[in-house]
PDB file of N, CA, C and O in Angstrom:
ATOM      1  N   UNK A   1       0.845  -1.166   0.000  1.00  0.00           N
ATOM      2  CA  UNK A   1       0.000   0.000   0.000  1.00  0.00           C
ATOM      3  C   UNK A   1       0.896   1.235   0.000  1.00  0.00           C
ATOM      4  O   UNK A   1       1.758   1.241   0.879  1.00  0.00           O
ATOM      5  N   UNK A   2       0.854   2.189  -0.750  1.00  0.00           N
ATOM      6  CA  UNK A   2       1.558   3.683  -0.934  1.00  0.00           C
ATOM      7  C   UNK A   2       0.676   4.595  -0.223  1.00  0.00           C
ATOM      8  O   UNK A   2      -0.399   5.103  -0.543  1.00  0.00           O
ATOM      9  N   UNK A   3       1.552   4.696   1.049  1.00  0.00           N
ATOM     10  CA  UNK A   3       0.764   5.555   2.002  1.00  0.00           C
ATOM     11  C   UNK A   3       1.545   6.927   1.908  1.00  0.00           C
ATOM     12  O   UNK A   3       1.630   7.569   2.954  1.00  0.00           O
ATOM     13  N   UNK A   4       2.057   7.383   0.899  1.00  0.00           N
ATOM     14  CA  UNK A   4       2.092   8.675   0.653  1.00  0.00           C
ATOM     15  C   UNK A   4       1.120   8.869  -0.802  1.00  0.00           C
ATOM     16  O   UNK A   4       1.414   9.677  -1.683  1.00  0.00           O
ATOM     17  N   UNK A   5       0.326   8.267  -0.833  1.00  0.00           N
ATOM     18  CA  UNK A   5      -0.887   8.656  -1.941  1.00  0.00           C
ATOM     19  C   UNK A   5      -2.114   9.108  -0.618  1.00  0.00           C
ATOM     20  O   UNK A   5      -2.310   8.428   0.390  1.00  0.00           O
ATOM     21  N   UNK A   6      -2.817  10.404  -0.958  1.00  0.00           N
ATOM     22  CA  UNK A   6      -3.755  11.214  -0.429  1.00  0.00           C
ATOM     23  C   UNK A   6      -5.124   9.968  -0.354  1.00  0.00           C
ATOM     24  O   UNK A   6      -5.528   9.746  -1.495  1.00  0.00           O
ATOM     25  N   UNK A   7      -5.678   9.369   0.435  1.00  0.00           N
ATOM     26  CA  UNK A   7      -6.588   8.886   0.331  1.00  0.00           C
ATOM     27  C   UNK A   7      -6.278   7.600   0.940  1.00  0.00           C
ATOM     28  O   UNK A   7      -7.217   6.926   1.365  1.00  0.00           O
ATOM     29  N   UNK A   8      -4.977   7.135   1.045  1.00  0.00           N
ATOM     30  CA  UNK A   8      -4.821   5.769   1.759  1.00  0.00           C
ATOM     31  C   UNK A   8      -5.672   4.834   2.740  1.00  0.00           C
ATOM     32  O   UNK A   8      -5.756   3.606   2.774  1.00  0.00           O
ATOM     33  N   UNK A   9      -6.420   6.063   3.720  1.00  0.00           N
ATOM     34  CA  UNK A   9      -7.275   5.502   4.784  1.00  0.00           C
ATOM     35  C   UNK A   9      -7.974   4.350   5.102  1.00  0.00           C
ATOM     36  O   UNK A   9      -7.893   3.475   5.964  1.00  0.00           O
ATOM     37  N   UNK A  10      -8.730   4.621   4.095  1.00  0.00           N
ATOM     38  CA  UNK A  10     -10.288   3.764   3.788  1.00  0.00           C
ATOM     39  C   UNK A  10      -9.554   2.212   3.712  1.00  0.00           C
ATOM     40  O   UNK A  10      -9.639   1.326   4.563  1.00  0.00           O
ATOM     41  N   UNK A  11      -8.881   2.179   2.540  1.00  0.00           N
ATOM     42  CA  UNK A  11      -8.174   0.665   2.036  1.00  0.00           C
ATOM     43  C   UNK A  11      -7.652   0.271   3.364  1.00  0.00           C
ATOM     44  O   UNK A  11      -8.053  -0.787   3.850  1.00  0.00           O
ATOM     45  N   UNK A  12      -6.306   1.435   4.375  1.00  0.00           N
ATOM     46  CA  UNK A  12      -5.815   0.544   5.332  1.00  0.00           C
ATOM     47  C   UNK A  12      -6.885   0.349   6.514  1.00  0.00           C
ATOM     48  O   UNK A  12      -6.613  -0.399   7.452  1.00  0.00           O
ATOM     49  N   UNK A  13      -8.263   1.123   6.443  1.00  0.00           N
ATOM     50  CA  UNK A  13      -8.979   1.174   7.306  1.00  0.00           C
ATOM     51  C   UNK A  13      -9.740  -0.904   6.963  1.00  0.00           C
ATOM     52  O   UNK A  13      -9.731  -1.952   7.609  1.00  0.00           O
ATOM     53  N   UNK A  14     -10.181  -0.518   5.814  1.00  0.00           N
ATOM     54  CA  UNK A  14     -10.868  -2.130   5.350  1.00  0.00           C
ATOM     55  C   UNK A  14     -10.062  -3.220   5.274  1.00  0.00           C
ATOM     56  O   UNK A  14     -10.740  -4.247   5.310  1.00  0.00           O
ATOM     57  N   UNK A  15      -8.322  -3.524   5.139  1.00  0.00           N
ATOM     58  CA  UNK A  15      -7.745  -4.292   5.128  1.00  0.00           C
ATOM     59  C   UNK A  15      -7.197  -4.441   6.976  1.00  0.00           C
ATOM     60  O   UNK A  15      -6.442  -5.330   7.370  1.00  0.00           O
ATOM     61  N   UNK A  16      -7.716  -3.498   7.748  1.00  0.00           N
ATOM     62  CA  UNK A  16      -7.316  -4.067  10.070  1.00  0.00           C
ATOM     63  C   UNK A  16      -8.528  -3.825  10.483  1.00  0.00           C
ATOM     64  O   UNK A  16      -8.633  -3.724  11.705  1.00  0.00           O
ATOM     65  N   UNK A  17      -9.513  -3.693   9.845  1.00  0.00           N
ATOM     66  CA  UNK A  17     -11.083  -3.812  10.474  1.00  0.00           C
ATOM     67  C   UNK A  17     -11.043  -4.943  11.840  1.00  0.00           C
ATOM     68  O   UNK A  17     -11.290  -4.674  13.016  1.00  0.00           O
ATOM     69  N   UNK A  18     -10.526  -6.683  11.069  1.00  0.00           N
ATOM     70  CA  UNK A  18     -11.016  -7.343  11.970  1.00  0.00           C
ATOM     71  C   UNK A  18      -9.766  -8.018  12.498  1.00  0.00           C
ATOM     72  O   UNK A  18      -9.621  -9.224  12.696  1.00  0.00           O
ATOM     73  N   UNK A  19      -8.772  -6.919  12.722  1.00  0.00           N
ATOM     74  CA  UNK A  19      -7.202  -7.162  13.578  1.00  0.00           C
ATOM     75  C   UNK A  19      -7.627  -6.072  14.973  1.00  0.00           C
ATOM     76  O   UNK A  19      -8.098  -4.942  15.099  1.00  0.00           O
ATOM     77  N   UNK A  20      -7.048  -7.391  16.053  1.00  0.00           N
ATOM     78  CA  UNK A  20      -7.211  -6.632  17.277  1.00  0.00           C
ATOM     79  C   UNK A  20      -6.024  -5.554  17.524  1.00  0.00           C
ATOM     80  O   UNK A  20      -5.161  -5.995  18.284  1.00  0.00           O
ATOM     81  N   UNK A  21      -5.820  -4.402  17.109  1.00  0.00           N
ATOM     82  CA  UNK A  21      -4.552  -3.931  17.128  1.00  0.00           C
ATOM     83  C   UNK A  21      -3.920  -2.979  18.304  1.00  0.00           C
ATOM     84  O   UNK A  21      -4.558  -1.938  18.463  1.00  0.00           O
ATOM     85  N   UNK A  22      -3.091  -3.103  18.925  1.00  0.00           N
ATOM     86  CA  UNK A  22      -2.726  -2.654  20.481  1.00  0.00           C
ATOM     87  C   UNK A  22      -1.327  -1.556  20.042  1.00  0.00           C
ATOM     88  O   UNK A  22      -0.991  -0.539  20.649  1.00  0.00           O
ATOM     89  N   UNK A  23      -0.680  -2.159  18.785  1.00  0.00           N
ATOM     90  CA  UNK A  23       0.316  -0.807  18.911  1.00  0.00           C
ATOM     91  C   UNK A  23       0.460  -1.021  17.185  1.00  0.00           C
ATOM     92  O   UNK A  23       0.499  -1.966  16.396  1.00  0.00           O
ATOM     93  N   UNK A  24       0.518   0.709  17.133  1.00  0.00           N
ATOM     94  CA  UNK A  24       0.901   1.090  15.661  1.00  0.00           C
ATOM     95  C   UNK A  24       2.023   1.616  15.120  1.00  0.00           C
ATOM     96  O   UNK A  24       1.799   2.794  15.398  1.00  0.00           O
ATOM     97  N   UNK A  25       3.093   1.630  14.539  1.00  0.00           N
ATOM     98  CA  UNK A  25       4.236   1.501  14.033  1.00  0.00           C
ATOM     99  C   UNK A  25       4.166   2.277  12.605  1.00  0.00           C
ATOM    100  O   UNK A  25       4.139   1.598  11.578  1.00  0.00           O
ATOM    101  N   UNK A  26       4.139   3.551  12.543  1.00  0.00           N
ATOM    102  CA  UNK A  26       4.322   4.442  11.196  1.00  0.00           C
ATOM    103  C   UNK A  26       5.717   4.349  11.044  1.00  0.00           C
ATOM    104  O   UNK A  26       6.382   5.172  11.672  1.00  0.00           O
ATOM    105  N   UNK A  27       6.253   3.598  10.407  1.00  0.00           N
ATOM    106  CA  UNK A  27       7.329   3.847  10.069  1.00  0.00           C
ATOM    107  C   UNK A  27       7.618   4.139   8.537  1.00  0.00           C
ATOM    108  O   UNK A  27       8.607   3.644   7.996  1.00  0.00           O
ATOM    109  N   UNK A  28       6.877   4.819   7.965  1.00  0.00           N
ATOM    110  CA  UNK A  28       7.004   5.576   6.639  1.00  0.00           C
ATOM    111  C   UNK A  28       7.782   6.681   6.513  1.00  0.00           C
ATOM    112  O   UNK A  28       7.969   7.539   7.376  1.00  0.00           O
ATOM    113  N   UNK A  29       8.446   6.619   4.894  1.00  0.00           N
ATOM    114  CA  UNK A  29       9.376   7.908   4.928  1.00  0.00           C
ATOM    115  C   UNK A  29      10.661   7.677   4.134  1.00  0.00           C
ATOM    116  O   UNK A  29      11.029   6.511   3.991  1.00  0.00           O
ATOM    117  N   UNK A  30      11.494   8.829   3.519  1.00  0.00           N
ATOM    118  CA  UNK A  30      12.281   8.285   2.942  1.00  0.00           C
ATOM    119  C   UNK A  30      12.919  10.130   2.699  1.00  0.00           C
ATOM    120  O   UNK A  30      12.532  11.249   3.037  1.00  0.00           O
ATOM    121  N   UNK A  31      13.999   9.588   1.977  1.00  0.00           N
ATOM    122  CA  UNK A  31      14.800  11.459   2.215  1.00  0.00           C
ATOM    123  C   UNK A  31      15.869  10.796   0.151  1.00  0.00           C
ATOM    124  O   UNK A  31      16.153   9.822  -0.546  1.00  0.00           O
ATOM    125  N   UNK A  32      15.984  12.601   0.281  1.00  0.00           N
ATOM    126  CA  UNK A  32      16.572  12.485  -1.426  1.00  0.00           C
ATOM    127  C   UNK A  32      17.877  13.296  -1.106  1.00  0.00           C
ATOM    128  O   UNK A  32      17.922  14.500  -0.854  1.00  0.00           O
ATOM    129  N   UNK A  33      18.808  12.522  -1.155  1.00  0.00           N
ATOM    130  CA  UNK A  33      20.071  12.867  -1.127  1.00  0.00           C
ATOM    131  C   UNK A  33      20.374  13.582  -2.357  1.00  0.00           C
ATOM    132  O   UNK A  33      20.219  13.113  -3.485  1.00  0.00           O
ATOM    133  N   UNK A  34      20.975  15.161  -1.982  1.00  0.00           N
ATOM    134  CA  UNK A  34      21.746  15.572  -3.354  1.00  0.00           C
ATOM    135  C   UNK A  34      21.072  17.216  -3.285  1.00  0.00           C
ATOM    136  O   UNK A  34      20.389  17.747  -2.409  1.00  0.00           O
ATOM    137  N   UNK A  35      21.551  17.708  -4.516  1.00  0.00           N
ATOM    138  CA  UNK A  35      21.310  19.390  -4.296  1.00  0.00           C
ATOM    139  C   UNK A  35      19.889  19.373  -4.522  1.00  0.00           C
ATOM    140  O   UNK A  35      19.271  18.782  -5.408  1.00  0.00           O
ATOM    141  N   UNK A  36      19.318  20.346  -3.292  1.00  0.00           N
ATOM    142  CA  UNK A  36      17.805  20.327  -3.039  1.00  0.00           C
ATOM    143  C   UNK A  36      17.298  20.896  -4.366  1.00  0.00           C
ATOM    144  O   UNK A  36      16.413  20.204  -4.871  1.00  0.00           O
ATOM    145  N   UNK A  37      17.621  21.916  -5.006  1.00  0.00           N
ATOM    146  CA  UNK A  37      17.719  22.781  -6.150  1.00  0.00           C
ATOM    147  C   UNK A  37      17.456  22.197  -7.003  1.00  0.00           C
ATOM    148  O   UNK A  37      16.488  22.475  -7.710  1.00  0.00           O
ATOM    149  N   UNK A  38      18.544  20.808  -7.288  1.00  0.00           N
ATOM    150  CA  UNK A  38      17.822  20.413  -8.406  1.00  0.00           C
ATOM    151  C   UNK A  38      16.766  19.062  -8.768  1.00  0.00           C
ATOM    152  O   UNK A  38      16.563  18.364  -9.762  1.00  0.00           O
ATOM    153  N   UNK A  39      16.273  19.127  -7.473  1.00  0.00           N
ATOM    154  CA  UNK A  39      15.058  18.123  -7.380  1.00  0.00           C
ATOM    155  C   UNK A  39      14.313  18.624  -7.732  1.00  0.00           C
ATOM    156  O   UNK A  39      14.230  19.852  -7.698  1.00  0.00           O
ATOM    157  N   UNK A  40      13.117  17.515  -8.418  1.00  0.00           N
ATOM    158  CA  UNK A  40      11.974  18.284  -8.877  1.00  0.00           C
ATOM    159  C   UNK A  40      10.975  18.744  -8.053  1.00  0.00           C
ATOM    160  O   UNK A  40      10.875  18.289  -6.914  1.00  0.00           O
ATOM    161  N   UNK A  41      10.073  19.750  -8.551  1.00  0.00           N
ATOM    162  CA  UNK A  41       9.081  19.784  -7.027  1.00  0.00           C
ATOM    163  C   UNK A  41       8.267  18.773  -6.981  1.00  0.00           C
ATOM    164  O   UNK A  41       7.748  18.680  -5.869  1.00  0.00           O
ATOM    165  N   UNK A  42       7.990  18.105  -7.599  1.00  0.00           N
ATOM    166  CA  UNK A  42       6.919  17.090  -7.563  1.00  0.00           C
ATOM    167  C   UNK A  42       7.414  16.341  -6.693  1.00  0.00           C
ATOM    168  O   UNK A  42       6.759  16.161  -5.666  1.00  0.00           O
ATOM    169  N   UNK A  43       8.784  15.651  -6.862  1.00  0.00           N
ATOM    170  CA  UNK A  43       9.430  14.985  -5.784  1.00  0.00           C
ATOM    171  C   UNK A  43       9.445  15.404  -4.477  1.00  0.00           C
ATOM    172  O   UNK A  43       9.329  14.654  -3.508  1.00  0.00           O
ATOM    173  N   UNK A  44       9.584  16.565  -4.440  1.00  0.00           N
ATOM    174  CA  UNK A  44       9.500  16.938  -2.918  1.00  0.00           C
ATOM    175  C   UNK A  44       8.550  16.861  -2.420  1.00  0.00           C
ATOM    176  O   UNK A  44       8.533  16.285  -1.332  1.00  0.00           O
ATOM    177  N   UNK A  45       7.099  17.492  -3.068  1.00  0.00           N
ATOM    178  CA  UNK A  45       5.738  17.238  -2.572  1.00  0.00           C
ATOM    179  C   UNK A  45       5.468  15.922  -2.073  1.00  0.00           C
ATOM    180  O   UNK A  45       4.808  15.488  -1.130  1.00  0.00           O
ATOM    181  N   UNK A  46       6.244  15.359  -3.077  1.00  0.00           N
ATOM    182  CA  UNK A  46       5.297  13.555  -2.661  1.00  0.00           C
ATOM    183  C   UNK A  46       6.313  13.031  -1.117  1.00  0.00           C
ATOM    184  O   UNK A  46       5.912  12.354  -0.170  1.00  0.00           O
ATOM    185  N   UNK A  47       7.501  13.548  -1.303  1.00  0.00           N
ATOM    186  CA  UNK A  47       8.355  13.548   0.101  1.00  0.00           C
ATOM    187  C   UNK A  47       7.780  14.022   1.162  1.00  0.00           C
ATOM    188  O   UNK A  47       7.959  13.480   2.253  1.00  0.00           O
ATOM    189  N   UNK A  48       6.968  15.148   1.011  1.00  0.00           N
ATOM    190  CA  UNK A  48       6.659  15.708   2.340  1.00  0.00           C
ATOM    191  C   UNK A  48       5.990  14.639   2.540  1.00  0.00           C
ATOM    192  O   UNK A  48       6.148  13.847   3.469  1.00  0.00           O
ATOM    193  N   UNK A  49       5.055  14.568   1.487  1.00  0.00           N
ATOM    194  CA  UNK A  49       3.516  14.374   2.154  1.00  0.00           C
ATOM    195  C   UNK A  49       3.956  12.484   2.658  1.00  0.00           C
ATOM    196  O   UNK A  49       3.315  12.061   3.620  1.00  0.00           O
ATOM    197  N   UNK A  50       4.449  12.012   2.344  1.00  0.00           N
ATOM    198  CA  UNK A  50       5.227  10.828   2.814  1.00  0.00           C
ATOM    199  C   UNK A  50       5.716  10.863   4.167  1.00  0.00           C
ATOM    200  O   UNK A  50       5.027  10.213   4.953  1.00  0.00           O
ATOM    201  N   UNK A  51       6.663  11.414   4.621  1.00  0.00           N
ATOM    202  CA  UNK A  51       6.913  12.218   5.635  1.00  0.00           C
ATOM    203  C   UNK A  51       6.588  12.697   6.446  1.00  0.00           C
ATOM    204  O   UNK A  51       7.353  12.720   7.411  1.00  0.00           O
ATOM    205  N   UNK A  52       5.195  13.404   6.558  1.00  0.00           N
ATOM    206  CA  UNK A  52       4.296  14.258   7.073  1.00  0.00           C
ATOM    207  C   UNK A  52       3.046  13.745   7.268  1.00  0.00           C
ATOM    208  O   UNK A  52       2.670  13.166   8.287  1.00  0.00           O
ATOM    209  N   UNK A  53       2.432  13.952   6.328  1.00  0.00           N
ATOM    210  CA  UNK A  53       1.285  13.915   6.134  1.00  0.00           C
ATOM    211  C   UNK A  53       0.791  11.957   6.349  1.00  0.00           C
ATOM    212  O   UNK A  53       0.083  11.640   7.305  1.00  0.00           O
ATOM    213  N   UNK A  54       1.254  10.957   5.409  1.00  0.00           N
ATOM    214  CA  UNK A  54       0.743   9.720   6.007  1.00  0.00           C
ATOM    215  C   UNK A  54       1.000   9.660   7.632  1.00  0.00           C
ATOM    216  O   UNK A  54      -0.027   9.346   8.234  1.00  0.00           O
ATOM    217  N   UNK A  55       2.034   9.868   8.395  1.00  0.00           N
ATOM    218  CA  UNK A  55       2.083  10.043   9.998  1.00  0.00           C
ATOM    219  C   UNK A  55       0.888  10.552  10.686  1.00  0.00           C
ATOM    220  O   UNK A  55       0.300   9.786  11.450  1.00  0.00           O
ATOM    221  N   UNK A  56       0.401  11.902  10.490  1.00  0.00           N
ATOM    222  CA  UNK A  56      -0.892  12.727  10.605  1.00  0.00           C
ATOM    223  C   UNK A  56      -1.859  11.705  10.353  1.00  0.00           C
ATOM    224  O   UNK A  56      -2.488  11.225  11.296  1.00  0.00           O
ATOM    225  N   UNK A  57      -2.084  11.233   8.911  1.00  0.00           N
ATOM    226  CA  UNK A  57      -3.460  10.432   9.135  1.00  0.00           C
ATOM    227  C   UNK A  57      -3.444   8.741   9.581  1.00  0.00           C
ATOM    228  O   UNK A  57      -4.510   8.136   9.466  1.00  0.00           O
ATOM    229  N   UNK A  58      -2.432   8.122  10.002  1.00  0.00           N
ATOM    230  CA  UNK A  58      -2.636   7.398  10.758  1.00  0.00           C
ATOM    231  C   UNK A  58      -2.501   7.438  11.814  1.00  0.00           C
ATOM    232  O   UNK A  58      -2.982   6.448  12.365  1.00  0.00           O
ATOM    233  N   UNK A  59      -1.977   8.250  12.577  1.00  0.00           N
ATOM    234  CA  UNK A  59      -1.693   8.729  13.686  1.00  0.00           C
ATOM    235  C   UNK A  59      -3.049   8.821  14.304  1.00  0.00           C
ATOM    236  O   UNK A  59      -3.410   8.330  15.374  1.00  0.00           O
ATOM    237  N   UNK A  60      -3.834   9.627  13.342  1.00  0.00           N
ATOM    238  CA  UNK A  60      -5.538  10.117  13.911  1.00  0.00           C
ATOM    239  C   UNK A  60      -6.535   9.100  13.413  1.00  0.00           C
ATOM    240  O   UNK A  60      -7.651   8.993  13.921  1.00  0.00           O
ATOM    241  N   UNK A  61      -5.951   8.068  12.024  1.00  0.00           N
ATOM    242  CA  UNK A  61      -7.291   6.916  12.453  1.00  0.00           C
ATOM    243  C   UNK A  61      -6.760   6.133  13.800  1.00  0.00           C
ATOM    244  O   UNK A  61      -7.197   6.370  14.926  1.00  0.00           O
ATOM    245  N   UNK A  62      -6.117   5.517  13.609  1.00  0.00           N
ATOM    246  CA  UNK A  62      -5.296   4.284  14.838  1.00  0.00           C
ATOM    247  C   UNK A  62      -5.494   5.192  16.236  1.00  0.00           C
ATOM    248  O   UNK A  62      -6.010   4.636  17.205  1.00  0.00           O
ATOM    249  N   UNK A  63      -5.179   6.255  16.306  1.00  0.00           N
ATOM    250  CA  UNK A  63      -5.452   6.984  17.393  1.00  0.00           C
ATOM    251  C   UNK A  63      -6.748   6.911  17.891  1.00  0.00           C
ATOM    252  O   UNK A  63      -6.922   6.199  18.880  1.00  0.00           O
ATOM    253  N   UNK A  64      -7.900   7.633  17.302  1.00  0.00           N
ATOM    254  CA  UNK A  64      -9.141   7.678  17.609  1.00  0.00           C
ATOM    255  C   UNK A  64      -9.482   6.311  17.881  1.00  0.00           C
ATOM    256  O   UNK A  64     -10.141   6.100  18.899  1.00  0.00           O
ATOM    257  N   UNK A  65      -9.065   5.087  16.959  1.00  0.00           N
ATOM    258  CA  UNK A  65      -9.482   3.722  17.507  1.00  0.00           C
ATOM    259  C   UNK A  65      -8.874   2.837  18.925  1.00  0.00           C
ATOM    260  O   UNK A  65      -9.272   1.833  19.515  1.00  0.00           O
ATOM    261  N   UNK A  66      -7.526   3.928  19.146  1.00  0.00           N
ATOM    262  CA  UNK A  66      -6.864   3.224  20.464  1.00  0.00           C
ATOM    263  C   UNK A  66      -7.545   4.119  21.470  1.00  0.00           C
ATOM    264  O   UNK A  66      -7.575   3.484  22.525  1.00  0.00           O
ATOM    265  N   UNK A  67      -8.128   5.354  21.634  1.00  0.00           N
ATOM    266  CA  UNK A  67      -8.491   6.259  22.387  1.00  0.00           C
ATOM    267  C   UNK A  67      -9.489   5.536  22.986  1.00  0.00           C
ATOM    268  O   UNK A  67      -9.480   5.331  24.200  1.00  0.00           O
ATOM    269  N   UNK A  68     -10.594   5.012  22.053  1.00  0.00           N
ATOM    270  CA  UNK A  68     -11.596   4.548  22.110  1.00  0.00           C
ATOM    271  C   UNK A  68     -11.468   3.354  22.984  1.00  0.00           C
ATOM    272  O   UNK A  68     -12.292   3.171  23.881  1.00  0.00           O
ATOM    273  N   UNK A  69     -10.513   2.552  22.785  1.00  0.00           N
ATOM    274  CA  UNK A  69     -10.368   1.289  23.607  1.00  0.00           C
ATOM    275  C   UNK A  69      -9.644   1.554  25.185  1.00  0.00           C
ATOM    276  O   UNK A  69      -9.553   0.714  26.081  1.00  0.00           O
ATOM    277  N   UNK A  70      -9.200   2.889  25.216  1.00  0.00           N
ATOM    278  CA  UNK A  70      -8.392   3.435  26.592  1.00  0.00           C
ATOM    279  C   UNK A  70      -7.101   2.257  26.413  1.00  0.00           C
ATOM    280  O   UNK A  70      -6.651   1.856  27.486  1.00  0.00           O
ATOM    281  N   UNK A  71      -6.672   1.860  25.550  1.00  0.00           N
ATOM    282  CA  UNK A  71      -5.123   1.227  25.660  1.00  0.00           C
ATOM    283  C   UNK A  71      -4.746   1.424  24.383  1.00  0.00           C
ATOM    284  O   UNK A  71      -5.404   1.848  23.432  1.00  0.00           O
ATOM    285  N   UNK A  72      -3.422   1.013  24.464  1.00  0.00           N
ATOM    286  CA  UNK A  72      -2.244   1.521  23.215  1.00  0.00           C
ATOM    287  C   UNK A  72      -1.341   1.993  22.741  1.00  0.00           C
ATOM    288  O   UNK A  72      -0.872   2.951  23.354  1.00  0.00           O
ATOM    289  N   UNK A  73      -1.019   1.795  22.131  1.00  0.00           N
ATOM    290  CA  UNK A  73       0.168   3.149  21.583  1.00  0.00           C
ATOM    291  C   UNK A  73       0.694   3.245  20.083  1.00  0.00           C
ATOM    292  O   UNK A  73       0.717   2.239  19.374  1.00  0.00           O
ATOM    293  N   UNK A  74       0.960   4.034  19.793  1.00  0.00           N
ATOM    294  CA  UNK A  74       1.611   5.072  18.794  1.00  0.00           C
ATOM    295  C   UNK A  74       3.237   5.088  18.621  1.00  0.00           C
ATOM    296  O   UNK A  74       3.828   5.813  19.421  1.00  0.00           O
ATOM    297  N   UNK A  75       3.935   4.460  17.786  1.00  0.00           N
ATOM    298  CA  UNK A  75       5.345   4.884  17.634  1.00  0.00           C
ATOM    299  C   UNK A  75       5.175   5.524  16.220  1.00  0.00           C
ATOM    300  O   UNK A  75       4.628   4.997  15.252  1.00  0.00           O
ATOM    301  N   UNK A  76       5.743   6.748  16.286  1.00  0.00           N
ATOM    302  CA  UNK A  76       6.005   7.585  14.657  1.00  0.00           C
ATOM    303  C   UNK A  76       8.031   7.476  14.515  1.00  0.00           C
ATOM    304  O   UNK A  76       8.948   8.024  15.127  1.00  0.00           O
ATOM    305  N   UNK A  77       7.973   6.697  13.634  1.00  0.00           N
ATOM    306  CA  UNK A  77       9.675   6.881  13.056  1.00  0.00           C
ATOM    307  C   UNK A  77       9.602   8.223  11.912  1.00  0.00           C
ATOM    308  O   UNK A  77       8.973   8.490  10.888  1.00  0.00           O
ATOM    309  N   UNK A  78      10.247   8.617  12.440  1.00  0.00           N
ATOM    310  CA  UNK A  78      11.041   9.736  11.128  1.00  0.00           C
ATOM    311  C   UNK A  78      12.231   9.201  10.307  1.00  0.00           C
ATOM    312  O   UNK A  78      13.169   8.632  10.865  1.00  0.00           O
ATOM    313  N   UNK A  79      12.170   9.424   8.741  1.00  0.00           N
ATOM    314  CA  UNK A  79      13.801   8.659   8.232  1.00  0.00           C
ATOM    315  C   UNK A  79      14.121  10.123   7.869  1.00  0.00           C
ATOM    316  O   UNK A  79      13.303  10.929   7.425  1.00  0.00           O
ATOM    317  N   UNK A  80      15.583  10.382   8.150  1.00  0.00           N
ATOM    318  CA  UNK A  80      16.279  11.472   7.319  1.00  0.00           C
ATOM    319  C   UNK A  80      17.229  11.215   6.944  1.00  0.00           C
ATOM    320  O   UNK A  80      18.060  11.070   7.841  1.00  0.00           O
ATOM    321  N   UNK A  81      17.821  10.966   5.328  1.00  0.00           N
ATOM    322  CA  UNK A  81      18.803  11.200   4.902  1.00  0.00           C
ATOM    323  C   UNK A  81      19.589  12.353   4.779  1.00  0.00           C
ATOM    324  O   UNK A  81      19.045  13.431   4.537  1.00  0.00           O
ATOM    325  N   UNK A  82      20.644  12.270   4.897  1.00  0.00           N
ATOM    326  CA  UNK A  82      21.625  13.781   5.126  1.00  0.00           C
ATOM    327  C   UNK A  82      22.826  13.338   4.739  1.00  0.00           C
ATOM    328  O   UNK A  82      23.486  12.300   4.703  1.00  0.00           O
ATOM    329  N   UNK A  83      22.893  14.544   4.444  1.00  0.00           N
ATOM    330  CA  UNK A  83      24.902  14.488   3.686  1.00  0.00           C
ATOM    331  C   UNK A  83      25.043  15.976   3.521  1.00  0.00           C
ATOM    332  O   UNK A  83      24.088  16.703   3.249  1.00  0.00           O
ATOM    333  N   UNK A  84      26.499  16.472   3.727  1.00  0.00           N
ATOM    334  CA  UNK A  84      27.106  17.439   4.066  1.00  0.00           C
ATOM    335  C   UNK A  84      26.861  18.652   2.782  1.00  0.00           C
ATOM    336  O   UNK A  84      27.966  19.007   2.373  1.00  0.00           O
ATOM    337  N   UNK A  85      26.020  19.177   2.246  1.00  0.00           N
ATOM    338  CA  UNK A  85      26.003  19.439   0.767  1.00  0.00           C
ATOM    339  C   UNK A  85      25.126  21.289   1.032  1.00  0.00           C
ATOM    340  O   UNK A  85      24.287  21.783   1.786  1.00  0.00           O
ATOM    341  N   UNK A  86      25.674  21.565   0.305  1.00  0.00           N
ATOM    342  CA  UNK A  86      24.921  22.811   0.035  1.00  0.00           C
ATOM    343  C   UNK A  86      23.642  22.678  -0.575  1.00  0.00           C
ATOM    344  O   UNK A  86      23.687  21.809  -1.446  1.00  0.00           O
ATOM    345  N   UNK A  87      22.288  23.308  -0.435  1.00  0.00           N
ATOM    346  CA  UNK A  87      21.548  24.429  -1.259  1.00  0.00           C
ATOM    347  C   UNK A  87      21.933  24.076  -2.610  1.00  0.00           C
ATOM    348  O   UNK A  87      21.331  23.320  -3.372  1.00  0.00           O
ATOM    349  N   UNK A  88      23.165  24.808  -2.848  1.00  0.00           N
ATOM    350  CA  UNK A  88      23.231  25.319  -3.919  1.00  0.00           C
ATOM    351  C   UNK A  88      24.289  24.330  -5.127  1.00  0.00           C
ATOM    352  O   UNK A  88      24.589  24.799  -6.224  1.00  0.00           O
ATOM    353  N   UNK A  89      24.648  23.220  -4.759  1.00  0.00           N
ATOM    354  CA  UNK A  89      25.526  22.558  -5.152  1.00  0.00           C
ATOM    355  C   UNK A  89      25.662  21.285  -4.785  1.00  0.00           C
ATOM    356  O   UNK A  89      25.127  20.895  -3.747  1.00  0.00           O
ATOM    357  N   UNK A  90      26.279  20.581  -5.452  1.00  0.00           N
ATOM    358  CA  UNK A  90      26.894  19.415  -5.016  1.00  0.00           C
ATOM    359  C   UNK A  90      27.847  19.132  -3.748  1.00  0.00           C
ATOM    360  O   UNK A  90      28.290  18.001  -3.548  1.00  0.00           O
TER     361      UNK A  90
END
């Protein structure tokens, strides 16, 4: 499942309907090594929202469903790739 596509919910909502689930594990995410400049924006968008945004909405379905049960938990991993590089260059 590509949980940096806008709409993911529903599918991961209908594929753990009938899983008893006690802890959730976002570990989505991924980073683009190299001059930020000359990435495309599209790439970056779909990075954030990878990044960002799938965390946010499972965070708040799995959430609202662990709230509901008063037990649980939530781990969010962040990935960041990094390397020593300018902005503006290689």
């Amino acid at each position: 499942m590509d949980v940096s596509q806008e709409g993911f919910i529903p599918k991961l909502a209908a594929l753990t309907k009938d899983l008893d689930i006690g802890l959730v594990v976002s570990n989505a995410g991924t980073g683009n090594p190299g001059a930020f400049l000359k990435l495309g924006r599209q790439l970056l968008e779909e990075t954030l929202r990878l990044n960002t945004m799938s965390h946010l909405d499972i965070a708040h379905y799995f959430g609202r469903k662990l709230a509901e049960r008063k037990r649980g938990g939530l781990i969010l991993v962040g990935q960041w790739v990094r390397k020593r590089r300018s902005l503006y260059g290689e």
